[in-house]
TORZA-953875 format. One record per atom (N, C-alpha, C): x, y, z. Coordinates in steps of 0.05 Angstrom, whole numbers, plus 32768, in hexadecimal, padded with zeros to 4 digits. Layout:
REM TORZA-953875
XYZ ...
REM end
This chain:
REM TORZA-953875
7F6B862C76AC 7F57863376BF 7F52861C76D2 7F54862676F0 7F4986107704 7F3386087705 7F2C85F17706 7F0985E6770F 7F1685DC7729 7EFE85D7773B 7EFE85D77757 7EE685BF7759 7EE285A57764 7ECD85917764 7EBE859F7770 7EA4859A7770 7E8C85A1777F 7E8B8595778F 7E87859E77B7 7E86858E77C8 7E6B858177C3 7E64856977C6 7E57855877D1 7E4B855477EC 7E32856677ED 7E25856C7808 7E1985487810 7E1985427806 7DFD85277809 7E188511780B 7E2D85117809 7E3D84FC7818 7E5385017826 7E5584F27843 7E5D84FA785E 7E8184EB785A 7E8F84F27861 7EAD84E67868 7EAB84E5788B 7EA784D27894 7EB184C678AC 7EC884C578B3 7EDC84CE78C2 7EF884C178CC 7EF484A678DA 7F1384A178CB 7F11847F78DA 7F0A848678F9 7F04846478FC 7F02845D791A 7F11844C7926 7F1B843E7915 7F378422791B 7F50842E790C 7F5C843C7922 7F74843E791A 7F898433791E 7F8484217937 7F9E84167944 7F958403795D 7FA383F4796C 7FA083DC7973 7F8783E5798C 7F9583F4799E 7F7F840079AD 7F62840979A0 7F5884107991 7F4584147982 7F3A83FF797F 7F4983F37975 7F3883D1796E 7F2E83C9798C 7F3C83C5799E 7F3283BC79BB 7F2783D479CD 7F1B83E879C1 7EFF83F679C6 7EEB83EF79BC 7EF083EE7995 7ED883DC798F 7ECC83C7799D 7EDA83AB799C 7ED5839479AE 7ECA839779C5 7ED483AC79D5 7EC583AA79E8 7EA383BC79E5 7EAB83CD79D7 7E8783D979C9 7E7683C279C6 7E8783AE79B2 7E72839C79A2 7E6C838079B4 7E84837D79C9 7E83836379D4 7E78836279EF 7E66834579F9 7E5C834C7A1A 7E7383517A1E 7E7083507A3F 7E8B83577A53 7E9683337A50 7E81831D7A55 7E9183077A56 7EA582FC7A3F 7E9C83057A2F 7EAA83067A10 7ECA83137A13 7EC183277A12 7ED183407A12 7EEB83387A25 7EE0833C7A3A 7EFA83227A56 7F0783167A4C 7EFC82F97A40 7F0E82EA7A39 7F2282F17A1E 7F1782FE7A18 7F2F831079FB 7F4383227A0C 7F3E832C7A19 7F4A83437A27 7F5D833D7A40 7F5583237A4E 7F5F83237A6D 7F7283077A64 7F8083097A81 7FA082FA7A7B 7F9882EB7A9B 7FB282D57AA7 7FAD82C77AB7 7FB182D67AD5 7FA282CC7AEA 7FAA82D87B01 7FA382F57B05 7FBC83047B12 7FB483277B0A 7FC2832E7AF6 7FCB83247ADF 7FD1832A7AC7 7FE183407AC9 7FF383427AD8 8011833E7AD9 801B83487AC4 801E83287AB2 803683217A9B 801F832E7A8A 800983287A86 7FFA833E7A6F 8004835C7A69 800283647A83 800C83837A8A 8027838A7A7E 803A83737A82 8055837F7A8A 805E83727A66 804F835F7A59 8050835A7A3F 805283767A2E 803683837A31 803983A47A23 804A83B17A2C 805383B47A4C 805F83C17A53 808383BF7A3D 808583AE7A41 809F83A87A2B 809D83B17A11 808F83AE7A09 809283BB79EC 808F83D979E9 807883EF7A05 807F84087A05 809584117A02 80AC83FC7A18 80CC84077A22 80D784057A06 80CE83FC79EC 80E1840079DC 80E0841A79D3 80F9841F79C2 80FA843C79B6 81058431799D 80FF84477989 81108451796D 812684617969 81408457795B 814F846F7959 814E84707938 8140847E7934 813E84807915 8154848E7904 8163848078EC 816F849078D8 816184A778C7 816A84BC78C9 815F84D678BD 816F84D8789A 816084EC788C 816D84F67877 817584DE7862 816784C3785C 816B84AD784D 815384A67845 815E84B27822 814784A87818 813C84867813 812284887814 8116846D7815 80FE84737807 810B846A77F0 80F7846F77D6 80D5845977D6 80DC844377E8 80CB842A77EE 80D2841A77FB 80BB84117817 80CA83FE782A 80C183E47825 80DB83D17821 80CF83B5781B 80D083A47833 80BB839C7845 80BA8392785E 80BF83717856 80B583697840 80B9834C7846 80CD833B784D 80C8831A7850 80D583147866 80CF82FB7857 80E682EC785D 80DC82C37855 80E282BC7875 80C482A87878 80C5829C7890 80BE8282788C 80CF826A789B 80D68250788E 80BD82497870 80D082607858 80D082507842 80AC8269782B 80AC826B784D 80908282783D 80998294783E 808C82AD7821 809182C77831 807E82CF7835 808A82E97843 807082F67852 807283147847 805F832A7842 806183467842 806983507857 80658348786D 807A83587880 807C8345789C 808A834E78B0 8095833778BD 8080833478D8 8064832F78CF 8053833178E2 8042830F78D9 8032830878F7 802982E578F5 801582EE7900 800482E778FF 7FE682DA7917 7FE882C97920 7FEF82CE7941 7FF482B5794A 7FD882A27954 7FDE828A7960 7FC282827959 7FB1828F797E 7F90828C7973 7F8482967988 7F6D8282798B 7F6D827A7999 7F4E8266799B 7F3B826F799F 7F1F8269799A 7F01826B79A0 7F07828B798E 7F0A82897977 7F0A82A67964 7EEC82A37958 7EE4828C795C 7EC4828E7959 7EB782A1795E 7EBC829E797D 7EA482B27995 7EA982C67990 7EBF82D27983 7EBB82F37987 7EAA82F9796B 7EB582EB7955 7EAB82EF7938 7EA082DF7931 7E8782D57917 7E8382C2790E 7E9882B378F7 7E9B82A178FB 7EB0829378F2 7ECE829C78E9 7ED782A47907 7EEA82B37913 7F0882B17905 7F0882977908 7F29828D78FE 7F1F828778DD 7F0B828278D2 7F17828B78AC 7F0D82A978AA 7F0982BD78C0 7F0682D578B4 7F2882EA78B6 7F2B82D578D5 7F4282E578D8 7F6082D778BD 7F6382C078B9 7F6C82B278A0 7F6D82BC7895 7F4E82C6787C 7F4C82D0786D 7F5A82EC786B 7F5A83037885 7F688313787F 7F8783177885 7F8D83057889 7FAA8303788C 7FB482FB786E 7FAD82DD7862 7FB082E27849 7FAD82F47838 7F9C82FF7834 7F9983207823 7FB2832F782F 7FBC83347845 7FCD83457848 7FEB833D784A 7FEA831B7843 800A830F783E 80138306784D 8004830A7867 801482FB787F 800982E07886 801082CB7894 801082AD789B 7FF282BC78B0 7FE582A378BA 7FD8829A78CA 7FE2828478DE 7FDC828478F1 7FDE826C7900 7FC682617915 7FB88250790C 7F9C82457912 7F9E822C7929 7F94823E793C 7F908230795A 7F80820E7956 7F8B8201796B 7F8181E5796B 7F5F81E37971 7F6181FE7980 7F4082067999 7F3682167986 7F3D82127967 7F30821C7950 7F0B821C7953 7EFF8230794C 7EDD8223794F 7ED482227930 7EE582217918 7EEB821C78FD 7EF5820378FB 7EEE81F878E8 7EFE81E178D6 7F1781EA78CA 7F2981DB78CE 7F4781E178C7 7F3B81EA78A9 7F3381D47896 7F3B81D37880 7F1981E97878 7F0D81F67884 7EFB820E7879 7F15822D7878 7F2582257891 7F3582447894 7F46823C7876 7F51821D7875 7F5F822C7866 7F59822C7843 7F46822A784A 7F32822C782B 7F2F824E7830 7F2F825C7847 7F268278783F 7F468284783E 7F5982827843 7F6B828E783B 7F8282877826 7F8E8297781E 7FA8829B7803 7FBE82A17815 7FC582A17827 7FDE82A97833 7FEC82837846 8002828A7854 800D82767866 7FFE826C7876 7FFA82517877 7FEA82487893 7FFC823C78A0 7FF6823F78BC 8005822F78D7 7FF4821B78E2 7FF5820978E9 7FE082017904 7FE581F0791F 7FDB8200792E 7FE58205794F 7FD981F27959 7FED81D77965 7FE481C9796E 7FE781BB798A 7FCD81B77996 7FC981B479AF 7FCB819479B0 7FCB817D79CE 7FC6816379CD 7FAD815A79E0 7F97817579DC 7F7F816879E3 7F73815079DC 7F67814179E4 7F5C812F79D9 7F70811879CE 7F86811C79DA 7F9E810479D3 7FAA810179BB 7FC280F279BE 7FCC80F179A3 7FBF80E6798D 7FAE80CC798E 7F9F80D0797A 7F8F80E77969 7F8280F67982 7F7581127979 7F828124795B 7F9A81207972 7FB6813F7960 7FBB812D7943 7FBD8110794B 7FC98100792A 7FBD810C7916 7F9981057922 7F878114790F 7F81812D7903 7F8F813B7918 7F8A8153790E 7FAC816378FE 7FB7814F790A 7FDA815178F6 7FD5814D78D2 7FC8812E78D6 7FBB812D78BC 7FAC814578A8 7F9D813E78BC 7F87816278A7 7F97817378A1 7FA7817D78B3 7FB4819678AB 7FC88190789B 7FD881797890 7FE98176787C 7FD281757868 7FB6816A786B 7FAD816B7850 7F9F81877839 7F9D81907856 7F9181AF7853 7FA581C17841 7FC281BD7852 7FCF81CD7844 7FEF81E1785A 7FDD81DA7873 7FEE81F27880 800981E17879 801781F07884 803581F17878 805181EB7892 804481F378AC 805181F278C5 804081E478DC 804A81DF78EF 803881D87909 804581E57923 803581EB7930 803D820B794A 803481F47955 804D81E87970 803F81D07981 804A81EC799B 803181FB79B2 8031820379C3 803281E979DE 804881FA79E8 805281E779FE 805381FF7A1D 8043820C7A1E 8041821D7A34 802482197A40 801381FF7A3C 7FF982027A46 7FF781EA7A54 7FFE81E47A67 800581C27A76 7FE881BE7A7E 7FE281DC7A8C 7FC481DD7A9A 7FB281F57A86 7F9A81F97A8F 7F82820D7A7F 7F96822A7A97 7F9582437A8A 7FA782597A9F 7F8D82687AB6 7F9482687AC8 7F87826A7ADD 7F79828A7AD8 7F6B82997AC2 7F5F82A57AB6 7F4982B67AC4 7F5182C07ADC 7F3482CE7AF1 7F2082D77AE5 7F2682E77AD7 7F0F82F77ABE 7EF882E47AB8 7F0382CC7AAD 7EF282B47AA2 7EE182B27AB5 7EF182AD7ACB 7EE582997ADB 7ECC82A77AEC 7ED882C37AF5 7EC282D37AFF 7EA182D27AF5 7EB082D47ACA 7E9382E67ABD 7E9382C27AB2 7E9582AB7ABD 7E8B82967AAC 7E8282967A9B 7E9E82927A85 7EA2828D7A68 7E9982707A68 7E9A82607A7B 7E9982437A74 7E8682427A6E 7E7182467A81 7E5282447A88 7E4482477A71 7E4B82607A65 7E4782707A48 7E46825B7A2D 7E5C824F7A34 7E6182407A18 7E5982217A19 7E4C82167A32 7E4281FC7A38 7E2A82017A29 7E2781E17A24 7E0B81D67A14 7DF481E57A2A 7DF881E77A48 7DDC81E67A51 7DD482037A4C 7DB782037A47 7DAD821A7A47 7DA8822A7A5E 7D9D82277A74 7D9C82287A8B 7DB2823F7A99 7DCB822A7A95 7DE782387A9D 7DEC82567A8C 7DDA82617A73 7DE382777A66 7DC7828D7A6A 7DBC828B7A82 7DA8829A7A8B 7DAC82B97A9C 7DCB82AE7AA6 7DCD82C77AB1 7DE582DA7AA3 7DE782CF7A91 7DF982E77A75 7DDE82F17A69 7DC282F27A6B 7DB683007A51 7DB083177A56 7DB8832A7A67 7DB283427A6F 7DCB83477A62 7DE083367A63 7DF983557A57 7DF183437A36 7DEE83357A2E 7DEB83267A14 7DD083377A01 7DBF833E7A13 7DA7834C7A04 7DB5836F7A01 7DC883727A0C 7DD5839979FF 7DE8839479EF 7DEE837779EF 7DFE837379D0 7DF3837179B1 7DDA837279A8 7DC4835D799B 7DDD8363797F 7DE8836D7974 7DFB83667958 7E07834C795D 7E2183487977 7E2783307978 7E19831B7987 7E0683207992 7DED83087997 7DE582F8797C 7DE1830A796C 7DD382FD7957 7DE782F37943 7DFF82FC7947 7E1482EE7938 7E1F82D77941 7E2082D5795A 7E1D82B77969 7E0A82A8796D 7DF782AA7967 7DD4829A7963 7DE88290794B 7DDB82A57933 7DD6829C7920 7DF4828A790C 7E10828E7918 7E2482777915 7E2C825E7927 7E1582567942 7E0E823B7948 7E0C82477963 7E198254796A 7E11825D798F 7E25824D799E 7E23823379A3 7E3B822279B0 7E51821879A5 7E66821D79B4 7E7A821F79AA 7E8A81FE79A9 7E9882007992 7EA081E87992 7EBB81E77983 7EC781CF7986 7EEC81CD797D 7EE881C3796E 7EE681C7794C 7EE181B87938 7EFC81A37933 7F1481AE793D 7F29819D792E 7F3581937942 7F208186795B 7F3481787975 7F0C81687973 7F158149795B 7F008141795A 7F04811F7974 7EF38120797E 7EF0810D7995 7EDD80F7798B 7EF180D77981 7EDF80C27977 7EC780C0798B 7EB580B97977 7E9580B77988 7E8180C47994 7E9480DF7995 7E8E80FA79A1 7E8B8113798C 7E9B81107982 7EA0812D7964 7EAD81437971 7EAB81567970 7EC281717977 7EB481737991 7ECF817D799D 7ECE818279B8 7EC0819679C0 7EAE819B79DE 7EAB81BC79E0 7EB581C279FB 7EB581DF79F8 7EC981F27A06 7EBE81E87A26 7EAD81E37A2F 7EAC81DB7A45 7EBD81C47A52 7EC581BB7A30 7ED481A27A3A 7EFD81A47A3E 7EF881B97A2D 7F1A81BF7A2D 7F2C81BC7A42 7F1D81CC7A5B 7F3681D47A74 7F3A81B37A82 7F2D81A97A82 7F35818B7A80 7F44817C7A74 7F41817B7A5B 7F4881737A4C 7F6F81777A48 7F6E81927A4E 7F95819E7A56 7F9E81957A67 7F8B81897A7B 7FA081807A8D 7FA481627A86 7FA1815C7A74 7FB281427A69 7FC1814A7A4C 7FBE81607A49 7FD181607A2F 7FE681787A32 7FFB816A7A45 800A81817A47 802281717A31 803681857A21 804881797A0C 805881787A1B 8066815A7A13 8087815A7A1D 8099814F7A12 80B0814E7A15 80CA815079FC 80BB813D79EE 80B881247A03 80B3810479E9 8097810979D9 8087811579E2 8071812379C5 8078813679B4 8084814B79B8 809B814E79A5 80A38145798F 80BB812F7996 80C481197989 80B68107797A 809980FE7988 807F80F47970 808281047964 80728116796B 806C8133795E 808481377947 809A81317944 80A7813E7929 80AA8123791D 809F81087926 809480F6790E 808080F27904 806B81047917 805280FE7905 8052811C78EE 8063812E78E8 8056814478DA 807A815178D7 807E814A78B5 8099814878A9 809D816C78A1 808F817778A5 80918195789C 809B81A578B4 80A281C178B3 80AD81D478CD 809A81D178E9 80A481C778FA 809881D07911 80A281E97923 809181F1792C 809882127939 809282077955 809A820A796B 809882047989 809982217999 80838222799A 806E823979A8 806D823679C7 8079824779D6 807B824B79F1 8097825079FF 80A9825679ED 80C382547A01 80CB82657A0D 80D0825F7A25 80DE82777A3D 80F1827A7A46 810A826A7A41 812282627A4D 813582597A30 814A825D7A35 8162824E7A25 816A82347A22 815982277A3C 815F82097A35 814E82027A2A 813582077A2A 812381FA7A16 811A820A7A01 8134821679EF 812D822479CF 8145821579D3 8160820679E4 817081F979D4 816A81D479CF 815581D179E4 814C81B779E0 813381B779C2 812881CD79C3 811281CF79B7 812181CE798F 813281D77992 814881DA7978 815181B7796F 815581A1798D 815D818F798A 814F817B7980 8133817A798E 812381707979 811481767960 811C81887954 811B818B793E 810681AC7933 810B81B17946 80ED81C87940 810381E17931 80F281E3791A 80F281F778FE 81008217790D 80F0821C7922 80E882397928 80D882347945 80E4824B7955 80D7824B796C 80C98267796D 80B3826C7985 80A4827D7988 80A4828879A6 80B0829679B1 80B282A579C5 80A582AD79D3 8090829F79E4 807082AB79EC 8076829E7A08 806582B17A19 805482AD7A36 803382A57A27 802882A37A15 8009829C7A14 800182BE7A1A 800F82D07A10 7FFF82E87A18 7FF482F27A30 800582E67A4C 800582EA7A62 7FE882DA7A69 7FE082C77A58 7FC082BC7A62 7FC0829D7A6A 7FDD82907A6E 7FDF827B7A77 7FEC82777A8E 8004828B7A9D 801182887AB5 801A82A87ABF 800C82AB7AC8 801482CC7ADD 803382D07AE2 803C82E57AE5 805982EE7AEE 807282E07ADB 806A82D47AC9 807982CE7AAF 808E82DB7AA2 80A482E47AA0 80AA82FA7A8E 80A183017A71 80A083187A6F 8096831E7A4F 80A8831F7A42 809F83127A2B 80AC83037A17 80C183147A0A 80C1832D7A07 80D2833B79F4 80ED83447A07 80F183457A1F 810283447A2D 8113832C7A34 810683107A2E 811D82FD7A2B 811E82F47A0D 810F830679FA 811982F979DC 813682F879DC 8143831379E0 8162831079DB 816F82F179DF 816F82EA79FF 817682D67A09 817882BC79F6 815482B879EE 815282A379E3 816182A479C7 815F82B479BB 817182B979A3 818F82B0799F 819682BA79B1 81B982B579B9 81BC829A79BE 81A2828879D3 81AA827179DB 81A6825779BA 819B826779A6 819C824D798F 81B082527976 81B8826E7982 81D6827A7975 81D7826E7955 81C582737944 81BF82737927 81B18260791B 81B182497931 819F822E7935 818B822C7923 817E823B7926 815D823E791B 815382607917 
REM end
């Protein structure tokens, strides 16, 4: 004889609401002001290479094998020396503060739960060594030469003591990327010590009050915990776009660069074949194929249309 459960009038099933990447960046923009929201969302100039970034990965297609069974798919992957559950990274993002409270060990944390590496921005608004107290998975850490080579020594140090395992030295940011969005809805202004200067965001800041109060109440100004400035302490974001235009990387930092820190380096930014075959020569582990997400130089090509290229040019290299 069948029994049949008794529906349950008094509890509701909701369908998801995050199903997929677009979803997520409807949320954000629900939950985030517009100046917020911008700088997550907008790329350099008229964003161009932002555009034409997605646009490339639409043009791909599948030709799928039919009629083969596949009793279980095993995605994992070893990437210099880790593995991973499947062949996906976080690459790094700075100021992950502002959108979340303590942005980069939340996003950490769920990348380790789900097996894949992290890679933790220099413009971190976390302590290296809090993210990587919150995660169980790979750490990376992406490193910028704000604040001079001294700065980076320091922060080379920490992160060997912490634990990460690689160093992502981005070499596509000579200058701050000419970012209109920003500059229109003044992100700067926003994130400066003066109070004064954040008077005319509180009309769109008061129809946010969830993330108002989640930015009150995890310090409000924003700051670079792991780009610490003797005499000064961590940097703040007002001070950054300055600050790049003296720390642009070049071969001979580099070449420091793979004596101060004996583990894989990954060299983050390449666009051409001569520099993934120079970038191979000084020693780097693994390279990373990026425009900056179309948010550092307009009319760029997107990246998945010269991966092939670069591939061929290190011909098993790395």
């Amino acid at each position: 004889m069948f029994r049949f459960a008794q529906h349950d009038k008094t509890r509701s099933v909701e369908p998801p609401r995050v199903l997929n990447v677009e979803d997520l960046r409807r949320a954000a923009k629900r939950r985030l002001p517009r100046v917020v929201f911008d700088y997550i969302d907008g790329g350099a100039e008229d964003e161009r290479t932002l555009r034409a970034n997605c646009h490339a990965f639409e043009e791909v297609t599948f030709r799928p094998r039919c009629a083969v069974a596949t009793p279980a798919c095993d995605l994992r992957v070893s990437v210099l020396g880790k593995s991973l559950s499947t062949p996906l990274i976080l690459a790094p993002v700075g100021s992950s503060r502002l959108m979340y409270p303590r942005g980069e060990e939340a996003a950490a944390s769920a990348a380790g739960a789900a097996g894949i590496a992290y890679a933790l921005s220099t413009l971190s608004g976390c302590r290296l060594e809090d993210v990587a107290d919150a995660s169980k998975g790979p750490l990376w850490y992406q490193l910028y030469l704000v604040g001079g080579r001294d700065c980076a020594l320091s922060a080379i140090e920490r992160a060997k003591a912490a634990g990460f395992s690689a160093l992502v030295v981005t070499i596509d940011t000579a200058v701050a990327g000419m970012r209109e969005r920003d500059l229109r809805n003044g992100v700067k202004e926003l994130l400066s010590g003066n109070l004064g200067s954040k008077l005319p965001f509180v009309s769109q800041l008061l129809i946010k009050p969830h993330w108002l109060a989640a930015f009150l109440a995890d310090g409000g100004l924003m700051k670079f915990q792991n780009v610490v400035i003797p005499g000064k302490g961590p940097m703040l974001y007002a001070d950054v776009t300055a600050a790049l235009e003296h720390a642009a990387v070049t071969w001979d930092d580099l070449n420091w660069i793979r004596q101060a820190w004996s583990a894989p380096i990954i060299i983050k930014g390449i666009h051409t074949e001569d520099d993934a075959r120079r970038a191979v020569d000084v020693g780097a582990s693994a390279l990373v194929v990026s425009n900056h997400g179309g948010r550092q130089l307009d009319s760029v090509a997107p990246t998945l249309r010269i991966l092939p290229e670069v591939v061929a040019s290190v011909g098993g290299h790395i």
